[in-house]
C-alpha positions as CSV (number, residue, x, y, z in Angstrom):
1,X,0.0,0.0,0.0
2,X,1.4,3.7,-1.3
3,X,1.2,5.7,2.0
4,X,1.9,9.5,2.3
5,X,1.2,12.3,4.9
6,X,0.4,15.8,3.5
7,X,1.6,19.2,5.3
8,X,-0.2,22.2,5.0
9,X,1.5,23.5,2.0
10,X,0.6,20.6,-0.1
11,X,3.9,19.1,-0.1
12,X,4.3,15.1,0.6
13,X,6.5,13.9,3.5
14,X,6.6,10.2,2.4
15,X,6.1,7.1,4.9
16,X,6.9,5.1,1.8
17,X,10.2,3.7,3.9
18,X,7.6,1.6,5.9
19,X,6.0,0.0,3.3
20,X,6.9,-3.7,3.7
21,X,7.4,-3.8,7.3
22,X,5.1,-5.5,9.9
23,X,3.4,-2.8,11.3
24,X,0.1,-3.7,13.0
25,X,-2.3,-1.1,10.9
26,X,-3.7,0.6,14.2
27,X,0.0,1.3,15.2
28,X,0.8,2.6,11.2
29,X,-2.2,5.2,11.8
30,X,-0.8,6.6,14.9
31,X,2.5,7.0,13.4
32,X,1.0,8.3,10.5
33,X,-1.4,10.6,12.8
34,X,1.7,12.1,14.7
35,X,3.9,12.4,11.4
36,X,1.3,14.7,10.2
37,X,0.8,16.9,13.6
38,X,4.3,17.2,13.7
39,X,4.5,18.3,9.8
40,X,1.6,20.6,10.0
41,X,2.0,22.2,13.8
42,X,5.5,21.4,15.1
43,X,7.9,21.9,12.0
44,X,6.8,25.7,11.7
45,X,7.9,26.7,15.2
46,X,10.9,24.8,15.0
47,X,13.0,28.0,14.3
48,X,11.3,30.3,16.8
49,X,11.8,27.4,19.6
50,X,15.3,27.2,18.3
51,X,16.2,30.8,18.2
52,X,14.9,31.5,21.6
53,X,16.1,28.4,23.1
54,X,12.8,27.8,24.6
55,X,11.0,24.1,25.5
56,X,8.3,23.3,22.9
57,X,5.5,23.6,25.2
58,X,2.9,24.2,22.5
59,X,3.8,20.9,20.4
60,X,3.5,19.1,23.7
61,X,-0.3,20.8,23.9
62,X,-1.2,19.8,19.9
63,X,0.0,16.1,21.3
64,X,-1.6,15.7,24.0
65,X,-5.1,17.0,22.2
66,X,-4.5,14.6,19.3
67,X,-4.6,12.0,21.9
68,X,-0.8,11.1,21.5
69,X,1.2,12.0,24.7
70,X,0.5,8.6,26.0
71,X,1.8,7.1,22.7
72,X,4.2,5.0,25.6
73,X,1.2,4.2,28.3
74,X,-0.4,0.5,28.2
75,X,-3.7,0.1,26.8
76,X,-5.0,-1.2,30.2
77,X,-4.2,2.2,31.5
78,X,-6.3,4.3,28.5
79,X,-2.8,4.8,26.5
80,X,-2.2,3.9,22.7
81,X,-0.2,0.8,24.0
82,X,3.1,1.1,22.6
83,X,5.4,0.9,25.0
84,X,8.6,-0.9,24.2
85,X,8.8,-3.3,26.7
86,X,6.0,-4.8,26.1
87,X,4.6,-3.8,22.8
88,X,5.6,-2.8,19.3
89,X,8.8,-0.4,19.9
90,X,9.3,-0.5,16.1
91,X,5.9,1.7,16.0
92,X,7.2,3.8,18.7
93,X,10.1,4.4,17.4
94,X,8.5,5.5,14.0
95,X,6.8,8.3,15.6
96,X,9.8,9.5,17.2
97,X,11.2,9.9,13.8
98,X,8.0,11.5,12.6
99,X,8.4,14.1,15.4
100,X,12.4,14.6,14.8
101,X,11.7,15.3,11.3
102,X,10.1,18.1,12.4
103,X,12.6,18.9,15.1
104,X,14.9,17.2,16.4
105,X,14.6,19.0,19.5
106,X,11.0,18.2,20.1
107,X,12.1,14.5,19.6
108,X,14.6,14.6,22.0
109,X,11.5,16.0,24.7
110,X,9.9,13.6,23.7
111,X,12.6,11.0,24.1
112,X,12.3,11.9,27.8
113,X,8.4,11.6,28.7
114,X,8.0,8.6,26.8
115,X,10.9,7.0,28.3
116,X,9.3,8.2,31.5
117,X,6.3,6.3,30.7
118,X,8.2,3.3,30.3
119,X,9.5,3.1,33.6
120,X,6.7,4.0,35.5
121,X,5.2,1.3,33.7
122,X,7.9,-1.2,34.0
123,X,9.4,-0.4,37.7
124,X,6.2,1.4,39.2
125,X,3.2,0.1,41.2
126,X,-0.3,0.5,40.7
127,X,-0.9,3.3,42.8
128,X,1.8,5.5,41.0
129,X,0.6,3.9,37.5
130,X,-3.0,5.3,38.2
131,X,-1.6,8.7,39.9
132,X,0.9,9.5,37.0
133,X,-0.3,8.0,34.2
134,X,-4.4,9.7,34.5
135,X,-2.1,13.2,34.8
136,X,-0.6,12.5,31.4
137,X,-3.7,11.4,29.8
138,X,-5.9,13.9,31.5
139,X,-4.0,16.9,32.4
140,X,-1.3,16.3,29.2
141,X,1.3,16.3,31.9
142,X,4.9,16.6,30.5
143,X,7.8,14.2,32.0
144,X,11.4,13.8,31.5
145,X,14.6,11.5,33.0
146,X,17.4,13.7,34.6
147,X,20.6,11.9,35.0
148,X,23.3,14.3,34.3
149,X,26.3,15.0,36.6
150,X,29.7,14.4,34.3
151,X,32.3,14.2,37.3
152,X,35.5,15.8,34.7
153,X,36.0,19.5,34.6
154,X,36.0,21.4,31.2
155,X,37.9,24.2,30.6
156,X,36.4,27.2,32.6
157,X,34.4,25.0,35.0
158,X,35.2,25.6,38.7
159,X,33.1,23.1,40.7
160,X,31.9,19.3,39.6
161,X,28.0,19.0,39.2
162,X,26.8,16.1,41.3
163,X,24.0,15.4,43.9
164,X,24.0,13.5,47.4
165,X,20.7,12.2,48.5
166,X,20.3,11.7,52.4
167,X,17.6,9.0,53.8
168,X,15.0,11.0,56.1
169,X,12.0,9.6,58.0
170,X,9.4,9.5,54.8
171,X,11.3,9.9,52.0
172,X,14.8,11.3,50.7
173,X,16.5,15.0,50.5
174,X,18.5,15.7,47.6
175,X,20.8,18.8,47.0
176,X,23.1,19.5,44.3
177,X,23.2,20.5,40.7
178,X,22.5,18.6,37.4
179,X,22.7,19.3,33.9
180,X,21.1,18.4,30.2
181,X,17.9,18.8,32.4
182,X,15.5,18.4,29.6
183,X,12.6,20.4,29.8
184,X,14.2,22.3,32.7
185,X,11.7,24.7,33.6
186,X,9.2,22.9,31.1
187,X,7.7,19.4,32.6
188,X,5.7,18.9,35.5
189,X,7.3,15.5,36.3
190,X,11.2,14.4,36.2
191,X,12.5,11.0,37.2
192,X,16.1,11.9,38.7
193,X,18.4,9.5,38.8
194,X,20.5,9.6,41.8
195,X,22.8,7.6,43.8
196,X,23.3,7.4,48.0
197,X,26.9,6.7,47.1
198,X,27.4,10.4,46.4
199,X,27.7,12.1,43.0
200,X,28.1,10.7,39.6
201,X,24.2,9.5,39.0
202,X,23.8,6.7,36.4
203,X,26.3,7.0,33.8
204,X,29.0,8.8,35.9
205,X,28.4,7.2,39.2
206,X,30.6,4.8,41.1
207,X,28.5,3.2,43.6
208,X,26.9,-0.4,43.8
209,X,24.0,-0.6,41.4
210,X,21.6,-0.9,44.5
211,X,22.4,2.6,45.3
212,X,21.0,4.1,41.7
213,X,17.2,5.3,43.1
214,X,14.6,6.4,40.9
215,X,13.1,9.6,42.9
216,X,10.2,11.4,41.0
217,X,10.7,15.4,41.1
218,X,7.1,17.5,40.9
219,X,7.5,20.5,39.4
220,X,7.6,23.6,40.1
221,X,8.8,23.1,43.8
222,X,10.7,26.0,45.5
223,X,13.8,23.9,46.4
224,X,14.6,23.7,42.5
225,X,15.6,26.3,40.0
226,X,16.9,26.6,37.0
227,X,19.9,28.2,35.5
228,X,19.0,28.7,31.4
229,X,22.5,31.0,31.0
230,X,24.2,27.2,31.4
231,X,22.5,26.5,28.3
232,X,23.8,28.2,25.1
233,X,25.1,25.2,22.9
234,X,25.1,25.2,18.6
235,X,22.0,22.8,18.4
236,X,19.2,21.0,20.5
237,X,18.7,25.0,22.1
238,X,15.0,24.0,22.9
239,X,15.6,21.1,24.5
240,X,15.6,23.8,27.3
241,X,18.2,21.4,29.2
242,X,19.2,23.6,32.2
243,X,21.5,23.4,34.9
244,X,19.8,22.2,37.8
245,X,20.2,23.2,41.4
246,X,18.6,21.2,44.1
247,X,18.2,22.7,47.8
248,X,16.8,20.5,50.2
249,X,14.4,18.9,48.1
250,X,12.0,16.4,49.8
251,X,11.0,13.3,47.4
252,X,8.6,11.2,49.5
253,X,8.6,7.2,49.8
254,X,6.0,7.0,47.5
255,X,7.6,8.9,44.6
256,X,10.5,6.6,44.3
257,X,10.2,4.3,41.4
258,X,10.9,0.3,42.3
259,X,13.9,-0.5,45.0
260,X,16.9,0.7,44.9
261,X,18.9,-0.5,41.7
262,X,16.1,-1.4,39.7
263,X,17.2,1.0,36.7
264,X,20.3,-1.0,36.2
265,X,19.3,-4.1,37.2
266,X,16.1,-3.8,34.4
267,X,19.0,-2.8,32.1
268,X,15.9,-0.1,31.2
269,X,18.9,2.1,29.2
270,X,18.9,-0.6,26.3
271,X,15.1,0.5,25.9
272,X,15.9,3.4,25.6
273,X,19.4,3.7,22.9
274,X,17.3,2.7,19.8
275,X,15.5,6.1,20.2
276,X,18.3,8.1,19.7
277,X,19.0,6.3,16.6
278,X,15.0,6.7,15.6
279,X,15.4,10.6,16.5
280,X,18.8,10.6,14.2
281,X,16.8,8.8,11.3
282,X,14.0,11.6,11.5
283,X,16.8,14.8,11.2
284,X,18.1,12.8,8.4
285,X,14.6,11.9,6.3
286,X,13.9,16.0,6.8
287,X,17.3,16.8,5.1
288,X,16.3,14.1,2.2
289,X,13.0,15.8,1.6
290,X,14.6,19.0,1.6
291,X,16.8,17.9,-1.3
292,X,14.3,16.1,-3.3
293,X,12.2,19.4,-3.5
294,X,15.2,21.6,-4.1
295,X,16.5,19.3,-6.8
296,X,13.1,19.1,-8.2
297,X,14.1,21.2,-11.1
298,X,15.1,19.0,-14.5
299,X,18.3,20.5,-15.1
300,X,19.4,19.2,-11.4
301,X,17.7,15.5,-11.8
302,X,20.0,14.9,-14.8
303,X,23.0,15.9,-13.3
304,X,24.7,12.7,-12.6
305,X,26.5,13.7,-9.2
306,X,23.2,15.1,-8.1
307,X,21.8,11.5,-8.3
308,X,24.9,9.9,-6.9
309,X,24.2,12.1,-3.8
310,X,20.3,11.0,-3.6
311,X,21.3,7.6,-4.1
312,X,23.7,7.7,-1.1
313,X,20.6,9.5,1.1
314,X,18.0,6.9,0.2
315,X,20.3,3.6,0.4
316,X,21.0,4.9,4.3
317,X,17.8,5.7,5.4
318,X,16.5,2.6,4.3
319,X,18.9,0.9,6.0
320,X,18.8,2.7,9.1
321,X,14.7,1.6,8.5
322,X,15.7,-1.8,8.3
323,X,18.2,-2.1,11.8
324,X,15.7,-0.4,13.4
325,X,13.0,-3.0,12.8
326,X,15.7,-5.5,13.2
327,X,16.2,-4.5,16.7
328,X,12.3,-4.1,17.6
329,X,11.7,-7.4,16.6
330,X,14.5,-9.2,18.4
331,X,12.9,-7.4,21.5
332,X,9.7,-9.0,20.3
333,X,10.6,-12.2,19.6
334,X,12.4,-12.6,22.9
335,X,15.4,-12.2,22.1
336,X,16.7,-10.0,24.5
337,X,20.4,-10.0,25.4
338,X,20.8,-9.9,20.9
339,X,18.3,-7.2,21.0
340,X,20.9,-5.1,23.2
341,X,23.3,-5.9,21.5
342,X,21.8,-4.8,18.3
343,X,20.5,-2.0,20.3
344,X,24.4,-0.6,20.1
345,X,24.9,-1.3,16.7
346,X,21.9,0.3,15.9
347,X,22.6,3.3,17.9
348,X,26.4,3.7,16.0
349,X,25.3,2.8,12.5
350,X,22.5,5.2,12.1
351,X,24.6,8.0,14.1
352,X,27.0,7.5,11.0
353,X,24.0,7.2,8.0
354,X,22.6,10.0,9.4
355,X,25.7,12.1,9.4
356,X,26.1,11.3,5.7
357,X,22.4,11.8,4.0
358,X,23.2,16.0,5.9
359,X,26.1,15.7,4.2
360,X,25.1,14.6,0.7
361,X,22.6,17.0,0.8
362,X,24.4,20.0,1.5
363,X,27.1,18.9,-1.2
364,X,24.0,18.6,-3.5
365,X,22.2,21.6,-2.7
366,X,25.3,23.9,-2.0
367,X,25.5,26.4,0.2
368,X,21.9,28.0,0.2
369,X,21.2,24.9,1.9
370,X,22.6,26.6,5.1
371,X,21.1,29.6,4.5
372,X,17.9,30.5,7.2
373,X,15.2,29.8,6.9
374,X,16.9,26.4,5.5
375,X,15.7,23.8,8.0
376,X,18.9,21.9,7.3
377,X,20.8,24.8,9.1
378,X,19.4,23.5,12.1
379,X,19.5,20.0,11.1
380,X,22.9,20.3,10.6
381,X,23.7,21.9,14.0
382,X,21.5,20.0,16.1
383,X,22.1,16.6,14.6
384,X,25.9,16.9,15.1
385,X,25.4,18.4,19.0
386,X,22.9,15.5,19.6
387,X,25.3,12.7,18.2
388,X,28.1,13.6,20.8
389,X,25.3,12.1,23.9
390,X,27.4,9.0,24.1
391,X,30.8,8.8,22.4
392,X,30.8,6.8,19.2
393,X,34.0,5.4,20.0
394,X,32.9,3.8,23.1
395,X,29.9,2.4,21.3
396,X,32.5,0.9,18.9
397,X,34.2,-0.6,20.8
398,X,31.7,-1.8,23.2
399,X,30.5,-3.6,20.2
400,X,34.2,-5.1,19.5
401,X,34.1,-5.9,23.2
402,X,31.0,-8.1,22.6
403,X,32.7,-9.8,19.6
404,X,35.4,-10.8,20.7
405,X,33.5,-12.8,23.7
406,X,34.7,-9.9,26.7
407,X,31.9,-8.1,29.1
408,X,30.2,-5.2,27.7
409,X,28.3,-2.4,29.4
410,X,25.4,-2.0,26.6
411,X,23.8,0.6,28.5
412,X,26.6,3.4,29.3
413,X,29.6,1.4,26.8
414,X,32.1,1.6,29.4
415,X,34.5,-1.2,29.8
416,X,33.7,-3.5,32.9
417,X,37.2,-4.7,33.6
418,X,39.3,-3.7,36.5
C-alpha cells in the first residue's frame, strides 16, 4: 500500500520507507497521525523554539489533544499501548522519527516523557501507575529523565555537578546540581536518577547498582531552580536542558520508582538507545526531503553527481529503516540479550547514515542549503550536537568488546574490567 502524509502546504513527506514492514495497521495510523501533527504544527515553530532556546510547550499541547502524549502508556491504562517493553517499539520508534523530522529538539523531549512512561510502567506500582499515568492522559502532563552529573571538569568550570541524596524519616533529601535537564523549567514530572553513594548519578556514578534510586521530582517546587545561562550550545537549544540546582528537596517514599537498583538491574537504558537512533533517522529523512524538492528542477535531476548524492541519502535511510525494525523485533521475539546488543549497533550505524544523508545533501544543494530559513541549518547543528550524547568510540568498541567474547556495558559502553 502507497502511504503519504500531506503538510499544509501541499507538499508530501513520504512514509513510503515503511511499506513492507510488519506494522500492526492501528499502530501505522498513529505514526502516521503524529507524522502529520508534527508536519503541520511542530515543524513551523521549530525555528522560533530554536532561536529563543525555549522548551516546545505548544507541540507538547497539539500532542496531547490529538490523543498522543501517551503514545508509551499501556492500553490497560487508557494509553495507545506502545510501550517498548511490552509492545511494538518498532511503532514507537516510528513516531519518534516523525516528530524529529520536524525537530529534532521536540524529539529529544519527547525521548524523555516517553521513556518516562516506560519506567513507570515497567518499575512502578499500581498506585503510582493510576496517579501518574491519569495526569498525562488527562492533564497532558509533561515528563522527563534527569541523569546528568559528568564528574570531569571542562575548561572554565570551577566546581563538579553532582547530587548527594540523604535517607529521612518518609522519603529522601537531595541537594546539588545537574545538567542536560531536559525540559528544565518545562515538565511537571522528572524521574532523577540519583545515587546514595554520592555524585556521579547513572552513567557517571561509582556506587553499587543498589544505590542508583529512581526519585520522582514534581515541578515547580521551591527547592529547585533553573539556571538557562548554562545552556547556550550550537544545536538542541529548545531542549531547554538547564542546569539544575537542588536545595533541600523532599521526594517522599512514595515517589521513588521500584527499589533501589532497579534502573540498572532492568538494564531499562537498552530501551531506551534505539531512540536516539529513531530521532537521528527523522533529522536525516527532513534533510532528504529537503533535497528532493530543491532538486526538483530538470536540469538538477539529470546531473549525474546530483543522483549519486540522492542515491547515497536513500540507500541509508532505508537501512537505518531496516536495523531499526531489526532491533524491535529481536525485543519482540524474545530475544533479548541480541536485541541489546543490536540496540548498540543500531545506535552507532545510524549515528553514521545520518551524518552522511546532511552531508550529501548540503554537497548537492550547495550552500543556500545553510542559509535561514533552511531547515537543514538546524538539522545540521543540532544533529551533530545531539550525536556527541554517548561517544561513538565507546559504542565501537563496546560492540568489539562483545565480539570478541569480553563483558560489555550496553547501556553506558564503558569497559567492565578492573
Amino acid at each position: 500500500m502507497h502511504s503519504t502524509v500531506r503538510r499544509a502546504n501541499d507538499q508530501i513527506w513520504p512514509t513510503d520507507f515503511l511499506l513492507g514492514f510488519d506494522l500492526d495497521p492501528a499502530h501505522l495510523a498513529i505514526v502516521a497521525r503524529a507524522t502529520a501533527l508534527a508536519a503541520d504544527r511542530c515543524a513551523p515553530r521549530a525555528a522560533e523554539f530554536d532561536r529563543t532556546a525555549r522548551f516546545p510547550a505548544e507541540d507538547f499541547v497539539d500532542l496531547h489533544q490529538a490523543g498522543l502524549l501517551g503514545a508509551a502508556i499501556p492500553k490497560n491504562w487508557g494509553g495507545l499501548g506502545l510501550q517498548p517493553h511490552s509492545g511494538d517499539p518498532f511503532a514507537l520508534w516510528m513516531m519518534t522519527k516523525g516528530l524529529a523530522k520536524a525537530d529534532l529538539s521536540l524529539a529529544r523531549c519527547w525521548e524523555g516523557h516517553a521513556n518516562a512512561m516506560t519506567l513507570i510502567d515497567g518499575v512502578g506500582n499500581d498506585a503510582q501507575k493510576r496517579r501518574w499515568f491519569s495526569g498525562v492522559l488527562e492533564a497532558g502532563e509533561i515528563w522527563s529523565c534527569w541523569s546528568g552529573e559528568p564528574q570531569t571538569l571542562v575548561p572554565g568550570q570551577t566546581a563538579r555537578f553532582g547530587t548527594t541524596v540523604e535517607r529521612v524519616n518518609g522519603g529522601y533529601v537531595v541537594n546539588g546540581t545537574k545538567v542536560f535537564t531536559t525540559g528544565g523549567g518545562g515538565v511537571n514530572h522528572a524521574v532523577l536518577l540519583v545515587s546514595t553513594a554520592g555524585p556521579g548519578a547513572a552513567r557517571h556514578g561509582s556506587g553499587n547498582a543498589d544505590q542508583l534510586l529512581m526519585l520522582v521530582c514534581d515541578l515547580p517546587d521551591p527547592h529547585v531552580r533553573f539556571d538557562a545561562r548554562w545552556w547556550d550550545p550550537v544545536g538542541m537549544r529548545a531542549t531547554a536542558s538547564h542546569l539544575a540546582y537542588f536545595e533541600n528537596l523532599f521526594i517522599p517514599d512514595e515517589n521513588q520508582i521500584g527499589p533501589g537498583g532497579a534502573f540498572l538491574a532492568g538494564h531499562w537504558q537498552t530501551r531506551f538507545t534505539p531512540q536516539y537512533a529513531a530521532s537521528f533517522l527523522g533529522a536525516a529523512e527532513a534533510a532528504f526531503d529537503y533535497a528532493l524538492t530543491a532538486l526538483a528542477a530538470p536540469d538538477r535531476r539529470v546531473d549525474p553527481y546530483v543522483q549519486h548524492h540522492v542515491g547515497h541519502m536513500a540507500i541509508a535511510i532505508e537501512t537505518a529503516h531496516l536495523w531499526l525494525h531489526r532491533v524491535a523485533r529481536l525485543w519482540t521475539g524474545g530475544e533479548v540479550e541480541a536485541a541489546r546488543q543490536a540496540a548498540a549497533r543500531a545506535r552507532y550505524l545510524v549515528e553514521h547514515l545520518a551524518e552522511d544523508v546532511v552531508g550529501h545533501c548540503m554537497r548537492a544543494c550547495g550552500a543556500r542549503s545553510l542559509i535561514r530559513p533552511s531547515p537543514v541549518e538546524r538539522i545540521y547543528r543540532d544533529l551533530g550536537f545531539y550525536i556527541r550524547h554517548d561517544s561513538d568510540d565507546q559504542v565501537l568498541a563496546t560492540i568489539g568488546r562483545g565480539v570478541l567474547g569480553e563483558e560489555t556495558d550496553v547501556s553506558f559502553f564503558r569497559s567492565v574490567r578492573a
